[in-house]
N, C-alpha and C positions, 0 to 999 in steps of 0.2 A: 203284434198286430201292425200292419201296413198302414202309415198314412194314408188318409184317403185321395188326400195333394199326387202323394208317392203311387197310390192304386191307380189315379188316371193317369199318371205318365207312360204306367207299365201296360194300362189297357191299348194307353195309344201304339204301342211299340207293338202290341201284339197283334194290332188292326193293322196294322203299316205291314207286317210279315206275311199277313196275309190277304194282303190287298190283289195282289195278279190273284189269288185264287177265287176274290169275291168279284173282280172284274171278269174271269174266264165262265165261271156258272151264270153270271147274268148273259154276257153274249153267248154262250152256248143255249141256253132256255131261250133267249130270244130267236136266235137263226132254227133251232129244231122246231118252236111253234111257225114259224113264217114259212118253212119248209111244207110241215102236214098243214096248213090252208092253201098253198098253194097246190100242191098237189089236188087237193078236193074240187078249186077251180079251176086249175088249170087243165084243159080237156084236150089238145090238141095231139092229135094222131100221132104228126110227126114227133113230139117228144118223146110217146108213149110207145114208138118201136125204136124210138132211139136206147130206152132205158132198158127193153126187152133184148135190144141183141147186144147192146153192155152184158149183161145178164150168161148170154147163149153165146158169147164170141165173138158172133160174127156182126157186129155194127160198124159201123162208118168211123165210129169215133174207136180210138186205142189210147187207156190211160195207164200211162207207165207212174208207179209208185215204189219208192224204196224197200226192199223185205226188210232192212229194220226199224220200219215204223209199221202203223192202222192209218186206214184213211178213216176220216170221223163219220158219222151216221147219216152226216146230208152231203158229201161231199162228190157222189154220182149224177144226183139230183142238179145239184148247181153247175158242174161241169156240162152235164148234156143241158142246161137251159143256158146257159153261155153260150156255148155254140149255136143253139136254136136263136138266139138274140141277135146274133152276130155271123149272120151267114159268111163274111169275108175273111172270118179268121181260122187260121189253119192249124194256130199253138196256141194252148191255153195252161198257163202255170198259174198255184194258187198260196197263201201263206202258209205259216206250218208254226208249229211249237216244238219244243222236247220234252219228253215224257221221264221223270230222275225216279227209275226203279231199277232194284240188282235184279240179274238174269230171273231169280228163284219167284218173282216176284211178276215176270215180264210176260208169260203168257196165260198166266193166269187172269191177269189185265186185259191182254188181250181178246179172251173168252170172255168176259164176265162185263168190260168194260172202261174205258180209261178215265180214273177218278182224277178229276179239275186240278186235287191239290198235288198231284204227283207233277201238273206240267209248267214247264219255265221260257223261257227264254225263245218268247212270239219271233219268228222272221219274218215283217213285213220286207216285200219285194216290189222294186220300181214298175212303168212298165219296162216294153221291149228296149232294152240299155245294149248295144253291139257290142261296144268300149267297155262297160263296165262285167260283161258276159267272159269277151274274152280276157279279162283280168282273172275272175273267179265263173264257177259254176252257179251263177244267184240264182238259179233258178231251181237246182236243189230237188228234193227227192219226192216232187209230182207235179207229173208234165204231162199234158195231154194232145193226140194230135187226130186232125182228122186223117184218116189215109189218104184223100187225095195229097195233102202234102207228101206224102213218101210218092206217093207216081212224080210230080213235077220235081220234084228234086230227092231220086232216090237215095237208100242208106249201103253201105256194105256192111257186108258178113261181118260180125266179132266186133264189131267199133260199139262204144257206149256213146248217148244219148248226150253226152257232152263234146265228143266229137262229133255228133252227125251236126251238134248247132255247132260249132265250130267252121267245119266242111261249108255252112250254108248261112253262116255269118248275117252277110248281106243280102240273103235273096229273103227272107224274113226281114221284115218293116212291123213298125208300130202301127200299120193298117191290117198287119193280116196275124199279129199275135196279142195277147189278150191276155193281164192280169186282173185275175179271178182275187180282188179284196178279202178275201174270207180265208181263217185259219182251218182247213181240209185234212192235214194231215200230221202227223200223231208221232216222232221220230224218238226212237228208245236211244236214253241214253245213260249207263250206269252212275250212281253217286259221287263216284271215284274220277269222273272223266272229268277231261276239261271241257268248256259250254263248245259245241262243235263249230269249226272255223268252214265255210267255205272251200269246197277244192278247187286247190290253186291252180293245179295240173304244171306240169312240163313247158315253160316259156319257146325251148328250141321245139317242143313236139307242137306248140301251137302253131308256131311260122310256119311249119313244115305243112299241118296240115292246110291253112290259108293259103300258102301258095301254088297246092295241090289244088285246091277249086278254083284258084284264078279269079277271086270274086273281087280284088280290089284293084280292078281296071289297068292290069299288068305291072302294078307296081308288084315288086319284089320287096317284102317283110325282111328284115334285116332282124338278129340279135345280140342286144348291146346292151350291154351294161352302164347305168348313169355313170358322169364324170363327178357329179356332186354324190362324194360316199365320208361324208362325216363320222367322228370319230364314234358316234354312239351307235351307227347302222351297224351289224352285225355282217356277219360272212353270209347268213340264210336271208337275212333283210336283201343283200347286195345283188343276192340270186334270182330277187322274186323279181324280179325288169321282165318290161312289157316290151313286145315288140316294137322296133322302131321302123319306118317308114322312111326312104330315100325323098329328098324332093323333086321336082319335078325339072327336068334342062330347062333351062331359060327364064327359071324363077326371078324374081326381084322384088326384096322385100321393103318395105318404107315405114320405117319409125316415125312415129308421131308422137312428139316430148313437148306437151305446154307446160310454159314456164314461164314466172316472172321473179326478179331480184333474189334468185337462189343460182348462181353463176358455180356458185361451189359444189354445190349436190347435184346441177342439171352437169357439170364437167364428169363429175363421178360417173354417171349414171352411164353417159355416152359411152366414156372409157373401160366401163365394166362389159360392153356391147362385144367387144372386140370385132366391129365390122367388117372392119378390113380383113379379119382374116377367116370370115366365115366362107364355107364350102360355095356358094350361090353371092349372088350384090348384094350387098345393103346397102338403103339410104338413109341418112340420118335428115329428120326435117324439125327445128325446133321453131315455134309457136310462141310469142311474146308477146302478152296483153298490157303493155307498158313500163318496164324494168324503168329503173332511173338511169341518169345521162351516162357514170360510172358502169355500171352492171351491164347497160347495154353494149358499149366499149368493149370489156372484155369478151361478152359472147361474142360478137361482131369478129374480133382478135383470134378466138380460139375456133369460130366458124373455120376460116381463113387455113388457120394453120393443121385442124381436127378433118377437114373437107365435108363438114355439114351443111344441110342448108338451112337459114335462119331469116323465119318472118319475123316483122316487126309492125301489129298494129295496136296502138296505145285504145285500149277500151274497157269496160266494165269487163270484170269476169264471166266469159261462160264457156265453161269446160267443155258442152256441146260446138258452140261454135269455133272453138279453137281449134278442135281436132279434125271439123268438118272444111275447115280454111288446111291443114292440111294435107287431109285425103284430096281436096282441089289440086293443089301442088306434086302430087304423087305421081310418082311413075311406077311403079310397082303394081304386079298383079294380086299381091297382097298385102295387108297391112297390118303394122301391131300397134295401139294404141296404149302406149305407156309413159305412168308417173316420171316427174323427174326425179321424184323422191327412190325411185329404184334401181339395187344395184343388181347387177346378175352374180347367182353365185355359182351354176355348172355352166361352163363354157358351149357347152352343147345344146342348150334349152331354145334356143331360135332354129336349130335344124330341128331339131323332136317336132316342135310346134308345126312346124311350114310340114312336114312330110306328113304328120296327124291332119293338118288341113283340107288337104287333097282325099281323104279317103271318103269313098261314095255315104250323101248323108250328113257332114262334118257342116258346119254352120262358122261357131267359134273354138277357138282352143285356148286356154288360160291356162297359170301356171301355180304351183303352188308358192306361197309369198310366207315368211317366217320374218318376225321380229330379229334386226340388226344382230349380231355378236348372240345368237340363241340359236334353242330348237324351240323356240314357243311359236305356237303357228298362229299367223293373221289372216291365212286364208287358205283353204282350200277347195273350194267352189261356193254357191250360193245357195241357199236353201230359202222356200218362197212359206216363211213361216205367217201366224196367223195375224204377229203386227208388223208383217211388212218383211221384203228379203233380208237376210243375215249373211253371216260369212259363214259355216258352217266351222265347226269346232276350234272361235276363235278364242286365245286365251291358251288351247291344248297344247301342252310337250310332246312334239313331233317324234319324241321317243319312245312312245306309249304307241298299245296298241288300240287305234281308233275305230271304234264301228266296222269291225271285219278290217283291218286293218287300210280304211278308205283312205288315209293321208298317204298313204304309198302306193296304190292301185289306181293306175287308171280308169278313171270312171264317169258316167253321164249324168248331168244334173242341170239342173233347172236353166242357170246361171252361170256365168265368171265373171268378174269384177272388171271395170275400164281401167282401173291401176295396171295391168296386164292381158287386154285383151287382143287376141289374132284371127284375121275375119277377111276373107276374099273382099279384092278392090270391088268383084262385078254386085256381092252380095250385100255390100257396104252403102253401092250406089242404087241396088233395087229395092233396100227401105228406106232410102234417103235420109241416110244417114245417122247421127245422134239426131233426135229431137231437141231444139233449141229453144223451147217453150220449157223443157226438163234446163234451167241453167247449170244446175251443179250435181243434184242427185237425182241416182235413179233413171239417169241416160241411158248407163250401159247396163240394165236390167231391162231396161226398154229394149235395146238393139238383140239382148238373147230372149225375151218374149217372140219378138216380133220374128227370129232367126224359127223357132218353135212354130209359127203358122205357116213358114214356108217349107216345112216335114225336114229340119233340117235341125240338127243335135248341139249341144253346147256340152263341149266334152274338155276335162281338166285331168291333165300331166302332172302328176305329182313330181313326177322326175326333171322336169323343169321348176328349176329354182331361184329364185330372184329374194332378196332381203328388199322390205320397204321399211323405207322411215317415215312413217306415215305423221301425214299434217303439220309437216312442215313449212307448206307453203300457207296453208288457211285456217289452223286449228282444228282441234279438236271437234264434230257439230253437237256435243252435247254440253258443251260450256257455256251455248248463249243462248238465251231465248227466243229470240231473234230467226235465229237457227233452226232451233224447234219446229216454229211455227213453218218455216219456208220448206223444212224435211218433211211435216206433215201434208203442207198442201202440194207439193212435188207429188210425194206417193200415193194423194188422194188420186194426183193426174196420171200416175201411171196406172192406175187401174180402172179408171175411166175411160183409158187407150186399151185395157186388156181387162173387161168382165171375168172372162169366163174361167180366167186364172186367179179370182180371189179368193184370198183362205184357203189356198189348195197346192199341194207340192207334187206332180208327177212320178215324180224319179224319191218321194219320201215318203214313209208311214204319215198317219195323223198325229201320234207320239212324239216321232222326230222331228217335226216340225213346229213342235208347239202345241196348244191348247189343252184343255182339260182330257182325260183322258178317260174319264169314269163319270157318268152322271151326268152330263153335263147335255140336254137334249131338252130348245126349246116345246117343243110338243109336249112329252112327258112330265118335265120338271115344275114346269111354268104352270100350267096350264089344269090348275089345279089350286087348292083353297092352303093358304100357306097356315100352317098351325102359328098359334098366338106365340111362342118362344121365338120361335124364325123371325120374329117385325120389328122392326125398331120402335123404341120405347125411350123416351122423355129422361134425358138427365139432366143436374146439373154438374157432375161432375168436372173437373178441370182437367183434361185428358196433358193439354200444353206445357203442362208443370215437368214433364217426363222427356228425358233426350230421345232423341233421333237416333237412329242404328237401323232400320229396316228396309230392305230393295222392297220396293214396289212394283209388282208391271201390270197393268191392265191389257187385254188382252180386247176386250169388248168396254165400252165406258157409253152405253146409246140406249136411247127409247125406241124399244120393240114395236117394229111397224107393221109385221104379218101377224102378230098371236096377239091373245088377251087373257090376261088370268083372272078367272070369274067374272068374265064380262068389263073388266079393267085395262086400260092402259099399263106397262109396267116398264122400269128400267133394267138394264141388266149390266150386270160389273160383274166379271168374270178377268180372271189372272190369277197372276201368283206373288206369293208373299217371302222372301229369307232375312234373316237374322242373320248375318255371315261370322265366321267363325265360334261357330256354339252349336249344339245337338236342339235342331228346331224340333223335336216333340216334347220339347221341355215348355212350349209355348202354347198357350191359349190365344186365340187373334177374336177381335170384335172390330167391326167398322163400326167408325162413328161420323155424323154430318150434324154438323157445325152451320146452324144461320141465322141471319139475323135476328129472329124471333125468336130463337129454341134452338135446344141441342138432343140429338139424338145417337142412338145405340142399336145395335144390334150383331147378332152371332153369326160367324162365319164357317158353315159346314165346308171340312173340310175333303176335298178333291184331292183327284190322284192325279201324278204329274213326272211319272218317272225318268222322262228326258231333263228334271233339271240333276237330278242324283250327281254330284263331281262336277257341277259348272261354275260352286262359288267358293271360292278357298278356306279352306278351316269349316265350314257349315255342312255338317250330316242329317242324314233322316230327313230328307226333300220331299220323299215321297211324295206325303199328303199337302203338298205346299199350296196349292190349290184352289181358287174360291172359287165357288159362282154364286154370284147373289143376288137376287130380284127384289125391286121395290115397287107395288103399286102405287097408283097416283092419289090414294085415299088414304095411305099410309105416314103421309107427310104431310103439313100444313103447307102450303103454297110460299115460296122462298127460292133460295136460289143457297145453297148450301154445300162447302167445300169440303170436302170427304179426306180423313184420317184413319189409321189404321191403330189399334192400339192391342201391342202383346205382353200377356201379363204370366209370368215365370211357374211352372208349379211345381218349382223345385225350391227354387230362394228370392229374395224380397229382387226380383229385378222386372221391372216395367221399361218399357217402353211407348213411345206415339211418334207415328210419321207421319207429315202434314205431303199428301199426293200431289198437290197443287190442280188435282181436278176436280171441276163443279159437277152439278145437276141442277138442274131448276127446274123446279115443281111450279106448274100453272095455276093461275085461277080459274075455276069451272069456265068465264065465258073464254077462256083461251090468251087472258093477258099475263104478262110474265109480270110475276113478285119485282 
């Protein structure tokens, strides 16, 4: 007989295995009921001959689909009201899954119907990505177009639908193509395969065809292999290079390196530039907000003899105003704003950058940055997650293959980091600049938001390589509290500059970005009479006596201002929880809050959360790491009480409690705080 300890471990492990299959039947029941009500009200003529000559051939709209998949049962439906939504779009692509049956298996399926638990492996897709397009085929096997786009920019005979966007790259914009959020389409893929990669297609057949349509303003596509080919890239790794782009006669580039009392790593950095012997000028301009009498000496010495040129104005720190004193000084028609903590490690990553600049669309260009004497990656663009931007798959071995193999592909995303950012002088000076209200963080997330309202792309060179030795000039910002606080109210301010980008990633799934991935919807969840086991309930237990070992992250930690549950105010804490190095479905979790009157308890259902799966070392079965939890304002005595997590083993005597160090505080009825 099974322990019953031993029985819940094993039920959780069976839940977690089939967790995508319980998350796919709920969004599939929900999209096929929203589909048949909309239909019953949706009356409009124009839809309803739009959906008849889908039907008979001849419509306006042509949806091209892969034969080895189904498109799913609403997936006509939502494309023709796409287009009806969106009169100005001309392509519409939508997400997709994979369907893991052998051939014997595959059209019976397809007659009968494709069962949830056969499929794996969701493709959310950005929107319209150029950069990331012409790396791979992301847009993958269903595409829809209106015909007039083939009259304005027609197709030839025998080319595939990855050549025709190829050929027309650029004359399609994020105004006139349209990702369709909804998994449409159903692609077979045998048990035996491996999960299918993107096609990469032919690097020389790409340039070829690019400079066949002449679509990037006469520049001539060049193909070339990176100079950075470390020892772990492979011969196929080495092959997959992106076209590279000539820069422009008359370029002139200007570095901008703030710096203070690091004369040894700001020498490196320069030296690792190799300016002088780059193809086009560089200028080196380094930024001093008061070095000491010594360190300025030397810069001053090595200006002189390096032939840089070197400010010197003694002042509080601010990262914005230092770079913006030397874009002032700049003579260059572009600019790179880079750490001094960075060294370059391809020789060639300042041409890729400046010739990537120039192409119609182009905003900023970043680079990919990897921990000193590694392949472990510290950056390869930024993803606009749900607490705030990140570095995307920082922590990752650049020797792995990453989300379609992104650390090596060219591709478009939200962000790049001010540690290496490359950004036209004219486009530098039309948002004016950093923001100097941003002093330290979240500048250069400002300057690629703000690059994004002017329909202009923030695109990251994997093949541009720089090592940063990061925080060496100011630490670590999760060391101080201090720090905390100034990164919180920074990025309150960046998105008080930018609404309409919060909690939200472009160019990423909801998944890849962060939050809950299953359940987690105030309407539905909230809003609604919470069973007596879900509340928190009166202890005295001593949680404190038990060490510390648990990541914490809240994701949400606030009092719901638009809903009410049962006519209640409520709070909401929603995030994720690991154990790191140990099998987390060995773990039961309970929140507990702590105040000064009373202590409380309560259980934490668990959420699905598959983007943390491989983010923390030695810690598996992430899955369900997940909370979301609601507390009404009747639920707690009026207090001010600071929230712990406590996991309790159901395998061996092993407890845990982590003190969050975030509060809540429960009101008194007339509105005064405990």
């Amino acid at each position: 007989m099974i322990a019953p300890r031993k029985k819940e471990y094993e039920d959780r492990l069976n839940f977690l295995s089939n967790s995508f299959d319980v998350y796919m039947q709920q969004q599939e029941a929900e999209l096929e009921e929203k589909v048949r009500n909309e239909k019953e009200l949706h009356l409009s003529s124009e839809i309803r001959e739009l959906e008849k000559g889908i039907q008979n051939g001849n419509a306006d709209v042509v949806i091209y689909a892969s034969v080895r998949g189904v498109l799913s049962k609403t997936a006509e439906w939502e494309i023709i009201k796409a287009f009806e939504e969106h009169p100005d779009v001309l392509m519409i692509y939508a997400d997709e899954d994979c369907v893991i049956a052998p051939d014997s298996e595959w059209e019976a399926l397809k007659k009968n119907g494709i069962k949830v638990s056969k499929r794996s492996n969701i493709r959310f897709k950005p929107v319209y990505s150029p950069e990331t397009l012409l790396s791979y085929n992301y847009t993958a096997n269903l595409v829809a177009f209106r015909k007039q786009a083939f009259e304005m920019y027609p197709g030839k005979e025998g080319e595939s639908i990855y050549e025709y966007l190829l050929r027309n790259l650029y004359n399609f914009s994020e105004d006139t193509v349209y990702h369709l959020p909804l998994i449409l389409q159903h692609v077979h893929r045998l048990p035996e395969e491996e999960p299918i990669v993107f096609e990469e297609g032919d690097a020389k057949k790409k340039t070829e065809l690019i400079n066949a349509a002449g679509s990037t303003d006469s520049l001539r596509v060049e193909f070339k292999q990176s100079l950075f080919q470390p020892d772990y890239m492979s011969k196929e790794d080495l092959e997959r290079v992106y076209p590279v782009y000539p820069v422009k006669e008359g370029t002139v580039l200007s570095v901008i390196i703030p710096s203070k009392d690091n004369p040894d790593v700001l020498l490196r950095c320069i030296t690792s530039l190799h300016f002088k012997e780059q193809p086009f000028e560089v200028e080196i301009i380094v930024v001093d907000n008061g070095s000491n009498d010594e360190n300025k000496k030397r810069i001053e010495e090595a200006s002189v003899k390096e032939g840089f040129t070197y400010i010197y104005e003694k002042e509080e720190f601010n990262f914005s105003h230092m770079n913006n004193v030397g874009a002032r000084h700049a003579k260059g028609n572009i600019l790179l704003l880079l750490n001094d903590d960075m060294e370059m490690a391809a020789a060639d990553s300042l041409e890729r950058m400046a010739g990537q600049l120039f192409i119609p669309g182009v905003g900023t260009v970043g680079a990919k940055l990897l921990y000193p004497d590694s392949s472990i990656i510290q950056h390869v663009g930024i993803t606009n997650a749900v607490d705030g931007p990140v570095h995307k798959f920082i922590g990752k071995d650049d020797r792995d293959r990453t989300d379609y193999l992104r650390n090596r592909f060219v591709h478009d995303c939200i962000g790049v980091t001010g540690a290496c950012l490359m950004i036209k002088k004219e486009d530098y000076d039309a948002i004016g600049g950093l923001k100097e209200e941003l002093r330290i963080a979240y500048n250069d997330v400002d300057v690629c938001f703000t690059i994004r309202d002017l329909k202009k792309r923030n695109v990251l060179r994997p093949d541009c390589v720089f090592y940063h030795h990061e925080s060496l000039s100011r630490g670590a910002d999760h060391l101080s509290e201090e720090k905390l606080e100034r990164l919180s109210k920074e990025r309150k301010m960046l998105y008080t500059l930018h609404p309409d980008i919060y909690n939200m990633d472009p160019y990423e799934s909801a998944p890849a970005a962060g939050g809950s991935e299953l359940g987690f919807d105030a309407e539905n969840n909230f809003l609604r009479k919470k069973p007596k086991e879900e509340c928190p309930r009166p202890t005295d237990f001593d949680y404190r006596k038990f060490p510390e070992g648990i990541i914490v992250h809240f994701d949400r930690l606030e009092k719901e201002e638009f809903a009410k549950s049962c006519g209640e105010e409520f709070f909401v804490l929603q995030g994720y929880h690991v154990v790191p190095m140990i099998d987390n479905m060995r773990f039961r979790f309970s929140m507990v809050f702590e105040g000064k009157k009373g202590k409380y308890v309560m259980p934490m259902p668990e959420f699905l959360r598959t983007n943390l799966e491989g983010t923390y070392q030695g810690a598996t079965n992430l899955q369900l790491s997940g909370f979301c939890n609601f507390v009404t304002t009747s639920e707690l005595p009026p207090d001010t009480y600071e929230i712990g997590i406590y996991a309790d083993d159901v395998l061996k005597k092993l407890y845990l409690y982590q003190r969050t160090g975030e509060k809540i505080v429960m009101e008194e009825p007339d509105g005064n705080n405990a």
